[in-house]
Short mmCIF file of the C-alpha atoms (twelve columns), coordinates in Angstrom:
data_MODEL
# 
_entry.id   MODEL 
# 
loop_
_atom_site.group_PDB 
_atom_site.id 
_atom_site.type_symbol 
_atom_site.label_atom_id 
_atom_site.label_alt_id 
_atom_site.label_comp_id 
_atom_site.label_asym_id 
_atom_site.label_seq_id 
_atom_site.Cartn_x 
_atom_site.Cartn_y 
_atom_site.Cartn_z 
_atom_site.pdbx_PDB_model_num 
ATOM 1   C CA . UNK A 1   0.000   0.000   0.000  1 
ATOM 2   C CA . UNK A 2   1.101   3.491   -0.752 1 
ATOM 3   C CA . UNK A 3   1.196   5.851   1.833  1 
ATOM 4   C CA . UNK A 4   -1.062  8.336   3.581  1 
ATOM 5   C CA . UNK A 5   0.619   12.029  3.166  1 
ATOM 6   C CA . UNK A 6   -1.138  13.308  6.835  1 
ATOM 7   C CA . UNK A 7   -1.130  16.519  7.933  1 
ATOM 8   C CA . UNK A 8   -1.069  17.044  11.958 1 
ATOM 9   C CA . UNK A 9   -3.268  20.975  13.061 1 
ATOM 10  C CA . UNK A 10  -2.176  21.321  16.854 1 
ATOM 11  C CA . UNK A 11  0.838   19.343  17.246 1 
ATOM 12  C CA . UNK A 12  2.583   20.335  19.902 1 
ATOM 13  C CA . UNK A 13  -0.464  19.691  22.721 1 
ATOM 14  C CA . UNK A 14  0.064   16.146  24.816 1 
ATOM 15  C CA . UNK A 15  -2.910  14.904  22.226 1 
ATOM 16  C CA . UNK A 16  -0.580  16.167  19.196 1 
ATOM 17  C CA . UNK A 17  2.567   15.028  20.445 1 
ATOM 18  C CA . UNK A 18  1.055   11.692  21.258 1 
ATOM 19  C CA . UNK A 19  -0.409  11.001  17.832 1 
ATOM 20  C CA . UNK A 20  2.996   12.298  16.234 1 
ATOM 21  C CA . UNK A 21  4.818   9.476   18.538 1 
ATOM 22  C CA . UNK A 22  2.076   6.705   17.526 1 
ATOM 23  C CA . UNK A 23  2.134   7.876   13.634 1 
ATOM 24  C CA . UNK A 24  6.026   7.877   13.364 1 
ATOM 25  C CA . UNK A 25  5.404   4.069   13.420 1 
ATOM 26  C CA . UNK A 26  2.509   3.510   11.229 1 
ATOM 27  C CA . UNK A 27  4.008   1.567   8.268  1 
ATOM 28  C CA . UNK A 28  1.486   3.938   5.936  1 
ATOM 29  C CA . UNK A 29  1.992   6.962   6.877  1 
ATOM 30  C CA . UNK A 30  4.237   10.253  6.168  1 
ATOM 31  C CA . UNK A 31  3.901   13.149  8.392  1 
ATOM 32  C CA . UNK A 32  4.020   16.284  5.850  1 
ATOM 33  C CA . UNK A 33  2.594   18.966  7.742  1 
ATOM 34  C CA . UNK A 34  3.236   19.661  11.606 1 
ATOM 35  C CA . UNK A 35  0.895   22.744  12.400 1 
ATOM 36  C CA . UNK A 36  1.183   25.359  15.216 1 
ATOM 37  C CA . UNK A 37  0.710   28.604  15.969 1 
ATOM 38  C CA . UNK A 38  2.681   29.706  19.012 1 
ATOM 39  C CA . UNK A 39  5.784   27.220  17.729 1 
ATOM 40  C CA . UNK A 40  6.830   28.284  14.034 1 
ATOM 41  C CA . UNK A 41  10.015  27.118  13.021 1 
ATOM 42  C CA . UNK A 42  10.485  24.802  16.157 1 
ATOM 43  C CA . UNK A 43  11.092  20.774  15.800 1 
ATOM 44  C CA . UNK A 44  8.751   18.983  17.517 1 
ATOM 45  C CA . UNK A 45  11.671  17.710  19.483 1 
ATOM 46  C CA . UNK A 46  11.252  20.212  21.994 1 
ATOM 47  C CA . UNK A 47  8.244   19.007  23.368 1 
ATOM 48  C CA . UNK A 48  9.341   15.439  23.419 1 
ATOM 49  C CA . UNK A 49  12.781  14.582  23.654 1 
ATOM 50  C CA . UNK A 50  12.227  10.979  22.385 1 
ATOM 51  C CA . UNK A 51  11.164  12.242  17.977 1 
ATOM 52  C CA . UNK A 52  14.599  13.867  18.532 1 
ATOM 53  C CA . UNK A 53  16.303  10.820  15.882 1 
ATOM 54  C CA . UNK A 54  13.089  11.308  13.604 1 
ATOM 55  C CA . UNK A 55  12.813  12.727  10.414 1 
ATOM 56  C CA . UNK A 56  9.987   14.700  10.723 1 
ATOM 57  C CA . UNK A 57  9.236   18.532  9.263  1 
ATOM 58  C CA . UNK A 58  9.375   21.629  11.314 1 
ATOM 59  C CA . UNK A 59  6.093   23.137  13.320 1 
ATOM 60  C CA . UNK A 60  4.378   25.755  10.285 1 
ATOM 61  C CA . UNK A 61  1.715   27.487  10.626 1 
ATOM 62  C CA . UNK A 62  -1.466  26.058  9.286  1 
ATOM 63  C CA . UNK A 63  -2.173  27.420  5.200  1 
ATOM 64  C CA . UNK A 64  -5.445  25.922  3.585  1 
ATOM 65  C CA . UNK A 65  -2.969  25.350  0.345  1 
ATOM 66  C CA . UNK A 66  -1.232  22.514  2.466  1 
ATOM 67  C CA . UNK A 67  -4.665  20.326  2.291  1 
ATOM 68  C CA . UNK A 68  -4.136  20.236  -1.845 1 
ATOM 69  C CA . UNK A 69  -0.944  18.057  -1.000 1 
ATOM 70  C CA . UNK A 70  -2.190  15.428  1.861  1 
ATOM 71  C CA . UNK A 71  -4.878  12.896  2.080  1 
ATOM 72  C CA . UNK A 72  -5.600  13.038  5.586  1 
ATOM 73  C CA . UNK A 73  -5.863  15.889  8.623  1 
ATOM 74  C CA . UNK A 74  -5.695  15.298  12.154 1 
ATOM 75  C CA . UNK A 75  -7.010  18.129  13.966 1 
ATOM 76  C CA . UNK A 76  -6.003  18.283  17.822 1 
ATOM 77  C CA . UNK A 77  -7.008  21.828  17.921 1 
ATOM 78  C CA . UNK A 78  -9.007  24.170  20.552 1 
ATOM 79  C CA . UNK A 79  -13.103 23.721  20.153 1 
ATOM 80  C CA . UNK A 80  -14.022 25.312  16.961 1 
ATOM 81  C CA . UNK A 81  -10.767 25.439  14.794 1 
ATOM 82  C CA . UNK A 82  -11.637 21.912  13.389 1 
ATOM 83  C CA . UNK A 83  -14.678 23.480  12.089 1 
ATOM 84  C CA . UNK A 84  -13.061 26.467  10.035 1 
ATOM 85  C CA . UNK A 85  -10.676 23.552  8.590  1 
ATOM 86  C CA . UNK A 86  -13.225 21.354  7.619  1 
ATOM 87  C CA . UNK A 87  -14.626 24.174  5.374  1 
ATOM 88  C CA . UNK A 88  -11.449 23.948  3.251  1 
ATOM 89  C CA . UNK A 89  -11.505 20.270  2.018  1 
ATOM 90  C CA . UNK A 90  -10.898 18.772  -0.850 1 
ATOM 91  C CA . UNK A 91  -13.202 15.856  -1.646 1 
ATOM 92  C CA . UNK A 92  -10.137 13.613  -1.381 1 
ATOM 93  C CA . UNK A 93  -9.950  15.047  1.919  1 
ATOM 94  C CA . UNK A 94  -10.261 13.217  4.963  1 
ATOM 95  C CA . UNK A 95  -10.507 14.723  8.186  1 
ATOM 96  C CA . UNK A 96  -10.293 13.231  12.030 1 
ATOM 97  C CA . UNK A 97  -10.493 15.623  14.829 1 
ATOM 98  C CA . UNK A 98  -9.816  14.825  18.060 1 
ATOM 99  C CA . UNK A 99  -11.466 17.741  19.714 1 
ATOM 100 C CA . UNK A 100 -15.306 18.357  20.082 1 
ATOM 101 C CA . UNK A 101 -16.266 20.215  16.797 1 
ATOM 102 C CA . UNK A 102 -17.961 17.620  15.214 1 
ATOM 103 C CA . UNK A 103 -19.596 15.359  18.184 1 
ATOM 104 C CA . UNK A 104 -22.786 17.171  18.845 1 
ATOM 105 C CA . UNK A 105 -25.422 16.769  16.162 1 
ATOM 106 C CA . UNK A 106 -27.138 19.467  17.312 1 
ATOM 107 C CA . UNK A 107 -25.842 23.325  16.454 1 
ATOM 108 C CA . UNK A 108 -28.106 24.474  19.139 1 
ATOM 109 C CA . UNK A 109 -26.469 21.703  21.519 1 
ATOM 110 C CA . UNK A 110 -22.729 22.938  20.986 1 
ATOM 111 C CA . UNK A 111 -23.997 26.179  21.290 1 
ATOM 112 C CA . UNK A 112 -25.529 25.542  24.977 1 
ATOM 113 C CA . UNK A 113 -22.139 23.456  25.833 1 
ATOM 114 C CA . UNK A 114 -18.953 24.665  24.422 1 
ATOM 115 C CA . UNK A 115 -20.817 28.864  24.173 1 
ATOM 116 C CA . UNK A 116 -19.780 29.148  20.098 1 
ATOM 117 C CA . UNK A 117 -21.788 29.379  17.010 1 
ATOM 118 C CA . UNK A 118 -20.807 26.544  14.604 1 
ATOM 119 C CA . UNK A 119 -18.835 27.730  11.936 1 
ATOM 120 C CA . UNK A 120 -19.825 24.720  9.808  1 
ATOM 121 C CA . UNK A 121 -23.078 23.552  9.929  1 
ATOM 122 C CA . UNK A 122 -23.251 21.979  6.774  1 
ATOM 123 C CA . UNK A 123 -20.533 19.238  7.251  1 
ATOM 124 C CA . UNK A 124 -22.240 18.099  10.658 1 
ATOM 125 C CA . UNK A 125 -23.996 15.453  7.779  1 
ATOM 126 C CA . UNK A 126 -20.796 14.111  6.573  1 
ATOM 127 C CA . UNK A 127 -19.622 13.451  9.949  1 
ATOM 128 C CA . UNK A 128 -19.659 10.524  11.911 1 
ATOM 129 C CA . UNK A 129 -18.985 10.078  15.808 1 
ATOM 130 C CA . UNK A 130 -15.620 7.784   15.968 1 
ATOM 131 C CA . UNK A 131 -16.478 4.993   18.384 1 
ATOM 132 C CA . UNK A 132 -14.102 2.978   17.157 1 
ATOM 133 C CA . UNK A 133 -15.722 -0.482  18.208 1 
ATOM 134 C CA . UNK A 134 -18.983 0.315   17.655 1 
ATOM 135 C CA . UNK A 135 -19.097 2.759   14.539 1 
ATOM 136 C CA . UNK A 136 -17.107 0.363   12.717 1 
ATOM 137 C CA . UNK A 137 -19.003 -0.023  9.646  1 
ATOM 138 C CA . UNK A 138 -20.058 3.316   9.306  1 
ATOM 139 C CA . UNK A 139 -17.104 4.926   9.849  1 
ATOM 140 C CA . UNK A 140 -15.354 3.992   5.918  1 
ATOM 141 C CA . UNK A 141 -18.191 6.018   4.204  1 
ATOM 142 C CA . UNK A 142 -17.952 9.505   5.992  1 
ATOM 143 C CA . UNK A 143 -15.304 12.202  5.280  1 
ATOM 144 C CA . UNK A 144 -15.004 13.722  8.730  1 
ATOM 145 C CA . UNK A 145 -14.821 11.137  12.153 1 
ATOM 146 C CA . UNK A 146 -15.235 12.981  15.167 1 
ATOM 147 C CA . UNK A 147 -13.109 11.207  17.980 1 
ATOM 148 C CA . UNK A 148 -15.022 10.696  21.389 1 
ATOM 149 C CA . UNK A 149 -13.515 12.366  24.495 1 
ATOM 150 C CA . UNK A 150 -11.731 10.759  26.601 1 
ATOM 151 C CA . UNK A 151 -14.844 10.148  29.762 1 
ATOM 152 C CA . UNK A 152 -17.332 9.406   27.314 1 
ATOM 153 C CA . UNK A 153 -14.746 6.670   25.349 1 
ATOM 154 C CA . UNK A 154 -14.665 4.841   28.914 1 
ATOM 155 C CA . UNK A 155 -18.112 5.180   29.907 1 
ATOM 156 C CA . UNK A 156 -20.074 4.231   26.585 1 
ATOM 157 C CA . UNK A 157 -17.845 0.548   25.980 1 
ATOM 158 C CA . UNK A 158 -19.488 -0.705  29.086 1 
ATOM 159 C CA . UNK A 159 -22.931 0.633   29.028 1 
ATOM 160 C CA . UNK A 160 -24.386 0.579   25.540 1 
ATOM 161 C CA . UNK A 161 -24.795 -3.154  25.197 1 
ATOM 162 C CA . UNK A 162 -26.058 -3.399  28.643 1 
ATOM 163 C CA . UNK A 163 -28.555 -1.122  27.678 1 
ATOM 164 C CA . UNK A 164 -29.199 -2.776  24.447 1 
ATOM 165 C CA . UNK A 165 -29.917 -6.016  25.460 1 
ATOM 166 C CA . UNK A 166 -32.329 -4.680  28.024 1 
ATOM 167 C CA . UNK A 167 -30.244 -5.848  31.091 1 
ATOM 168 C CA . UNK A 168 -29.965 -2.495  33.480 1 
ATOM 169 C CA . UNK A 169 -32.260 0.136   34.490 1 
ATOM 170 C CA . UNK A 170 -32.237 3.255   32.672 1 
ATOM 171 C CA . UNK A 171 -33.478 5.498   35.651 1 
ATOM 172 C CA . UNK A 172 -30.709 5.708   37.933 1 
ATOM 173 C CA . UNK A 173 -26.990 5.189   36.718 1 
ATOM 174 C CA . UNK A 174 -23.994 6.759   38.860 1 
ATOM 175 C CA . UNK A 175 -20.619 7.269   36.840 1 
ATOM 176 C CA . UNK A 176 -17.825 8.440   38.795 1 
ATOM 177 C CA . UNK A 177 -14.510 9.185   36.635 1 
ATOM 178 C CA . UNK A 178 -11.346 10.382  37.784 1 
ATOM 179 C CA . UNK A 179 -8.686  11.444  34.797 1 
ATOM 180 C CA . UNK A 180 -4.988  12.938  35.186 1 
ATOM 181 C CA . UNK A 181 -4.654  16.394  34.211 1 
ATOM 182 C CA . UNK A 182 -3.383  15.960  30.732 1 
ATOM 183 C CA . UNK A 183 -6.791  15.736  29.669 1 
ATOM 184 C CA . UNK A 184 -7.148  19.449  30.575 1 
ATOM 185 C CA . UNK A 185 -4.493  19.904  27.908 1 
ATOM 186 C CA . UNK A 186 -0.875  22.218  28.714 1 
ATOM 187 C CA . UNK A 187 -2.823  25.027  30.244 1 
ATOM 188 C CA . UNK A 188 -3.960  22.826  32.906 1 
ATOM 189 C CA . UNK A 189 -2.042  24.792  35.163 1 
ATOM 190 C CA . UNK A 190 -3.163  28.139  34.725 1 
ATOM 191 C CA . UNK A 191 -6.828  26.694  34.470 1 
ATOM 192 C CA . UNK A 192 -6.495  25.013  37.864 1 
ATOM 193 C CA . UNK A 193 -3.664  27.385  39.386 1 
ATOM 194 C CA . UNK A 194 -5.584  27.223  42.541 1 
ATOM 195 C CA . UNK A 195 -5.300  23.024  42.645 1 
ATOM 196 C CA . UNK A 196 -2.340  21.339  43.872 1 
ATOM 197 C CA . UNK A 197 -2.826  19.195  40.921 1 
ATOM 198 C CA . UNK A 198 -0.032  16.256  42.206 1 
ATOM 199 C CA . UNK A 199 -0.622  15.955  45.539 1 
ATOM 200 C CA . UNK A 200 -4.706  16.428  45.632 1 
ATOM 201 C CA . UNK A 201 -7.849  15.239  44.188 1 
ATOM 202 C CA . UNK A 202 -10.260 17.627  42.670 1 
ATOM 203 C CA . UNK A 203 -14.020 17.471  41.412 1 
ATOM 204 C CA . UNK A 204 -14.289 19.726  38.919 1 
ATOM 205 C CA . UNK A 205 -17.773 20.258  36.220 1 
ATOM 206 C CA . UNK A 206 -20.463 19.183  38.047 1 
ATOM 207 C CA . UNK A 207 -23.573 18.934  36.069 1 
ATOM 208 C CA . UNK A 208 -22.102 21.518  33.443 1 
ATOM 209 C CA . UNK A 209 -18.923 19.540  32.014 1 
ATOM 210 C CA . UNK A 210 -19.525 19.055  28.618 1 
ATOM 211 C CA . UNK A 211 -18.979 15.839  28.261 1 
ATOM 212 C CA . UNK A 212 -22.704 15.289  29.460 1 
ATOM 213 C CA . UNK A 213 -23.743 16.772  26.079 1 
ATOM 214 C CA . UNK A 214 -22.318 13.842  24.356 1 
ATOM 215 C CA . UNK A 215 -22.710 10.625  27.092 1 
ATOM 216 C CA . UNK A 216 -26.514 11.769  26.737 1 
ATOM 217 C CA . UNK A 217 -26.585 12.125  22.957 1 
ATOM 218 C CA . UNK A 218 -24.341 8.399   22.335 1 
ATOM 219 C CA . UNK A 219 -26.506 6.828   24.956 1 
ATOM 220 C CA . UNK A 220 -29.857 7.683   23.331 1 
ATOM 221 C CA . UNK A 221 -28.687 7.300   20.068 1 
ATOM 222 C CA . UNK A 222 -26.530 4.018   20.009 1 
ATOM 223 C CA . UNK A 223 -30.152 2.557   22.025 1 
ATOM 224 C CA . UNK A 224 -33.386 4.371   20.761 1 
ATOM 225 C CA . UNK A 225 -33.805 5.005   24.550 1 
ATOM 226 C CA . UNK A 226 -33.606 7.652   27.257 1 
ATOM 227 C CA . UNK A 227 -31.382 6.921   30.251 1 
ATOM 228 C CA . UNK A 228 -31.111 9.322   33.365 1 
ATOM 229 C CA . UNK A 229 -27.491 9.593   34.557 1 
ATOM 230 C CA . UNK A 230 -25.526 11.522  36.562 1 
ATOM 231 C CA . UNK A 231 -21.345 12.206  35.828 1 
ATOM 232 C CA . UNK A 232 -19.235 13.372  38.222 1 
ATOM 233 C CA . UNK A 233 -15.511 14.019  36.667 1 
ATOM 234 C CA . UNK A 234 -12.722 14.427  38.618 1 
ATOM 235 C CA . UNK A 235 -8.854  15.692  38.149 1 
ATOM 236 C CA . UNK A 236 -6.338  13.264  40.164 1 
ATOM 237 C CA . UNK A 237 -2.589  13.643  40.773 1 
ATOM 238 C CA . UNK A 238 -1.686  11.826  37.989 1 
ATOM 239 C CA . UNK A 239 -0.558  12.905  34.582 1 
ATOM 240 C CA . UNK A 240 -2.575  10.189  31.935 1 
ATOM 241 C CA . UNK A 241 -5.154  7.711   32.615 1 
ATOM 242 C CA . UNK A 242 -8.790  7.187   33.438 1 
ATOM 243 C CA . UNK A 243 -10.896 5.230   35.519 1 
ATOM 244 C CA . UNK A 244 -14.618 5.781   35.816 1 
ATOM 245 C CA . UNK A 245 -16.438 4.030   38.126 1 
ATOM 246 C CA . UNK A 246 -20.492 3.082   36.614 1 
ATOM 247 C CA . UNK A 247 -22.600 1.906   39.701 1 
ATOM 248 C CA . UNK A 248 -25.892 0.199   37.789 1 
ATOM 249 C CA . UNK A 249 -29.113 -1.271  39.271 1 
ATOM 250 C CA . UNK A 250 -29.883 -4.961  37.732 1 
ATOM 251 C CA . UNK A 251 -33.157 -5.614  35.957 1 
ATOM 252 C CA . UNK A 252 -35.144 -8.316  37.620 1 
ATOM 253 C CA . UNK A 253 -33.383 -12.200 37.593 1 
ATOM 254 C CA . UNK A 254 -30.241 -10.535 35.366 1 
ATOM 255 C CA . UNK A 255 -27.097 -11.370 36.886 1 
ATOM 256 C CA . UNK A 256 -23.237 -10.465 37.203 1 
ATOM 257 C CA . UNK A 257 -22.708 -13.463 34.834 1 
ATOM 258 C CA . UNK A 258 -24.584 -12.506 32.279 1 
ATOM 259 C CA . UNK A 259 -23.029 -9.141  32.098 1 
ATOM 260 C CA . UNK A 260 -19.810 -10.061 32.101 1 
ATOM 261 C CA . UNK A 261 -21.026 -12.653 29.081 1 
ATOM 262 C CA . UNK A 262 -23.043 -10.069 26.927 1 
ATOM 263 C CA . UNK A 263 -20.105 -7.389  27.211 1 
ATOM 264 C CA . UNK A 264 -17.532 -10.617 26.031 1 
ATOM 265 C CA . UNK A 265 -20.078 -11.689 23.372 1 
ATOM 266 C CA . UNK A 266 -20.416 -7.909  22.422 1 
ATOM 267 C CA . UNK A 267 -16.669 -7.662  22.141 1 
ATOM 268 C CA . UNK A 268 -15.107 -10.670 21.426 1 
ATOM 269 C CA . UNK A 269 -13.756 -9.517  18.225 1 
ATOM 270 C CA . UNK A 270 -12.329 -6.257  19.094 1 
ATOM 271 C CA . UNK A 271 -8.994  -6.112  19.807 1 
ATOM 272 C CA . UNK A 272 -8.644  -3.631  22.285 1 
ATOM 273 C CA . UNK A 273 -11.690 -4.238  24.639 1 
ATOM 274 C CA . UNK A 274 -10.667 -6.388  27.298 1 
ATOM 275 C CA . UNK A 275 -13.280 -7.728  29.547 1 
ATOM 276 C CA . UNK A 276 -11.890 -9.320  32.856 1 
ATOM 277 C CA . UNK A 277 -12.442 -11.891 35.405 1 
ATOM 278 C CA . UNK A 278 -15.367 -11.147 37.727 1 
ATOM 279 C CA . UNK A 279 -14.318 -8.671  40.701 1 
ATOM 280 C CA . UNK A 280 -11.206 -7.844  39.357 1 
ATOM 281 C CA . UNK A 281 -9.894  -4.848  40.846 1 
ATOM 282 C CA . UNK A 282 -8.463  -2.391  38.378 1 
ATOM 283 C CA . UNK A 283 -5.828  -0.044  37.576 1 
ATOM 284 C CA . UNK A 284 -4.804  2.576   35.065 1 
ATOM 285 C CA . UNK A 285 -1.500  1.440   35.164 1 
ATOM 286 C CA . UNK A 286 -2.852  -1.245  33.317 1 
ATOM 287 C CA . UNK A 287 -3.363  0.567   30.326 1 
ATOM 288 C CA . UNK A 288 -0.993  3.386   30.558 1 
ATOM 289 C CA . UNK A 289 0.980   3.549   26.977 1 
ATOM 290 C CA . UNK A 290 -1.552  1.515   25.222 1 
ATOM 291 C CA . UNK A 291 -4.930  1.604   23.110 1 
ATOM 292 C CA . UNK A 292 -6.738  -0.787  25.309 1 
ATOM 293 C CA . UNK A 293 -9.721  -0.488  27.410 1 
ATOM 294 C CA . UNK A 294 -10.429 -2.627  30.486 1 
ATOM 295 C CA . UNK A 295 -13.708 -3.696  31.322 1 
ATOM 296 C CA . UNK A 296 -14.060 -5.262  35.191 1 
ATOM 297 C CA . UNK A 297 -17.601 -6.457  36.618 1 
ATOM 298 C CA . UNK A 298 -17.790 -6.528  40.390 1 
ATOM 299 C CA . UNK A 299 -20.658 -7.073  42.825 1 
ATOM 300 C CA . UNK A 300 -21.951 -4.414  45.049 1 
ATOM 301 C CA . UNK A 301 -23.213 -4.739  48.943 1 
ATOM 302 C CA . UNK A 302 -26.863 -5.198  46.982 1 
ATOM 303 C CA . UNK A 303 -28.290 -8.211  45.261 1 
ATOM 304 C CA . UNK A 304 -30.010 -6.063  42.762 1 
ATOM 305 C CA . UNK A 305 -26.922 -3.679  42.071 1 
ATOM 306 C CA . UNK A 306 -23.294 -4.079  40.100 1 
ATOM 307 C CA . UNK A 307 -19.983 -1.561  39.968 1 
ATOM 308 C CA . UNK A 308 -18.729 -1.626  36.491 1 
ATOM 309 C CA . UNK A 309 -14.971 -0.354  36.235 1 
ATOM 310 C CA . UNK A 310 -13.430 0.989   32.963 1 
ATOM 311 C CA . UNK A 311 -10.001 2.072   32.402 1 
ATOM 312 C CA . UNK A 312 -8.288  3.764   29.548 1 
ATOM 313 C CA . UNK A 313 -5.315  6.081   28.643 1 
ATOM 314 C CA . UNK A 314 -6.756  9.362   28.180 1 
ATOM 315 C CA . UNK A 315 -4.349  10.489  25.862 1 
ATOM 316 C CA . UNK A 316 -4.306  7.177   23.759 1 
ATOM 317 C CA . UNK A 317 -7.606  5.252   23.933 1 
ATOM 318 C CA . UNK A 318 -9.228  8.409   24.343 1 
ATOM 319 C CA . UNK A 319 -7.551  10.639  22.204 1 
ATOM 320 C CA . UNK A 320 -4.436  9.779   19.636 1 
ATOM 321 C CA . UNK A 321 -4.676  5.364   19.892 1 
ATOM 322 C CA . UNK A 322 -8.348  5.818   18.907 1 
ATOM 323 C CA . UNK A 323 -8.025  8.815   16.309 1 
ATOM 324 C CA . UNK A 324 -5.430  6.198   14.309 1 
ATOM 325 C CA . UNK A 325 -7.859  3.027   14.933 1 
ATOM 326 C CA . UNK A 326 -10.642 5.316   13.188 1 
ATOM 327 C CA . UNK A 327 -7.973  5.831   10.211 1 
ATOM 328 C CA . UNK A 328 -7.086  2.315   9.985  1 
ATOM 329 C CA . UNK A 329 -10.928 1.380   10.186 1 
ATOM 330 C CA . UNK A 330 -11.429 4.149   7.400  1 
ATOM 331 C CA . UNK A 331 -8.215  3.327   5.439  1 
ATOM 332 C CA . UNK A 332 -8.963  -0.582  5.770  1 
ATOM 333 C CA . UNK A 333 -5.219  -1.013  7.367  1 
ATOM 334 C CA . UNK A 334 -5.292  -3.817  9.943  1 
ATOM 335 C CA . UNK A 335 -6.447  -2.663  13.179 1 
ATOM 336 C CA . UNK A 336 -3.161  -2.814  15.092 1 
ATOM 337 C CA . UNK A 337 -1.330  -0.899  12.883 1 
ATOM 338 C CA . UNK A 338 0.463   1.318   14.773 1 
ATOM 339 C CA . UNK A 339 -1.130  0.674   18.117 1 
ATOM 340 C CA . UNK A 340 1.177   -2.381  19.266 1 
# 
């Protein structure tokens, strides 16, 4: 196979630096284009030490002309930059954003959450939200894949095909997810200058993250049905990784057994889901560095109740691991490419 000529918008955040590390070993890819716009004429070297041996082009600033002589853009960019971009393309243009721009179906939704008009309404229909594992098939025909965030990557695996196959009640479900502060991107530290961000734990978006937005929008429609949760995010002193925690109340006679068996049935061809033994206590050290996402089942103090744990790498499962699994769905490369 030939390869992809990508261009990378926003490449020196911890998202951007982290696809650039993953993409420097993708068989079928060249990196043309590294865009910034506070680091012209830097390598990308100097925000990670280890590209330092790699042949890769110095940080420009972003020029529409550029798109003429790629196939693919990855957009890591603040919330509404993606947008302007996608205005620009080419019809052999193919576009993956790892920021919100093209999640919400509704211009009147990212309007209420992220307090911006969008500046590209008409390419909300030839975009498709990028859950890898369960998008697959209608990911190859759209032009523009909007990546999940990070909470909603490790929240949706679990609880979509327990609410598919009619197993959990839709009234009441508790998710509790802690994330290290990379997910709040490099100004993390001026946006929480306040927080002693390695030595405490902080709650942070209650009822107004905007994550809700899009949990609420997957959930209703990946099932045809409307499900009452509440999401309760949380910055730890860590710098990757989450864990959310999804406390669900059993429908009547359905037990741990069969959940763990419908989410290994629902999965058992996906590569990167992992579904463990019953009660297994989890830890995002587990999938620090890696695309995978680990699924643990564990009783609860009630009869009628179960604790579902997820974990993922923020920047990687739910950011830059699952950004390239949507390319190599799109591209038809084999699923690992890149990723192991």
């Amino acid at each position: 196979m030939s390869k992809l000529n990508v261009l990378i918008a926003g490449s020196t955040g911890y998202i951007g630096v982290q696809l650039i590390r993953l993409l420097v070993k993708h068989k079928y890819v060249n990196i043309k284009y590294l865009c910034g716009n506070n680091s012209v004429g830097k390598k990308i070297s100097t925000f990670d030490n280890s590209l330092k041996k790699k042949k890769l082009p110095k940080i420009v600033k972003f020029k529409k002309e550029y798109l003429k002589n790629v196939d693919l853009i990855f957009t890591a960019l603040p919330n509404g930059e993606a947008q302007q971009i996608s205005n620009y393309l080419d019809k052999k243009n193919i576009l993956i954003d790892l920021a919100a721009d093209f999640r919400l179906e509704k211009v009147s939704d990212y309007l209420k959450w992220y307090k911006k008009k969008h500046k590209s309404k008409k390419n909300i229909k030839k975009s498709i939200y990028g859950l890898s594992e369960l998008n697959e098939k209608k990911i190859k025909n759209y032009q523009i894949i909007a990546c999940p965030g990070c909470y909603p990557t490790s929240i949706l695996l679990p609880l979509i095909p327990l609410v598919n196959n009619e197993l959990i009640k839709l009234n009441n479900i508790i998710i509790d997810s802690k994330s290290g502060y990379s997910g709040a991107g490099r100004g993390v530290h001026k946006k929480f200058k306040n927080k002693n961000l390695y030595e405490s734990l902080s709650v942070y978006g209650i009822a107004t993250h905007r994550h809700n937005a899009e949990i609420e929008q997957s959930l209703n429609k990946f099932t045809n049905k409307k499900i009452d949760f509440s999401f309760t995010p949380h910055l730890s002193p860590m710098f990757r990784g989450i864990l959310s925690t999804i406390y669900i109340d059993l429908k009547k006679g359905v037990t741990q057994r069969k959940i763990i068996n419908v989410l290994s049935s629902t999965y058992k061809n996906h590569y990167f889901i992992k579904i463990l033994k019953n009660n297994k206590l989890i830890s995002t050290n587990d999938v620090i560095n890696t695309n995978f996402c680990h699924i643990s089942v564990c009783k609860s103090k009630n009869d009628n109740k179960l604790i579902i744990l997820s974990a993922i790498d923020n920047l990687i499962k739910g950011g830059s691991g699952q950004a390239i699994q949507n390319m190599n769905i799109k591209f038809g490369y084999p699923i690992k490419t890149g990723l192991i």
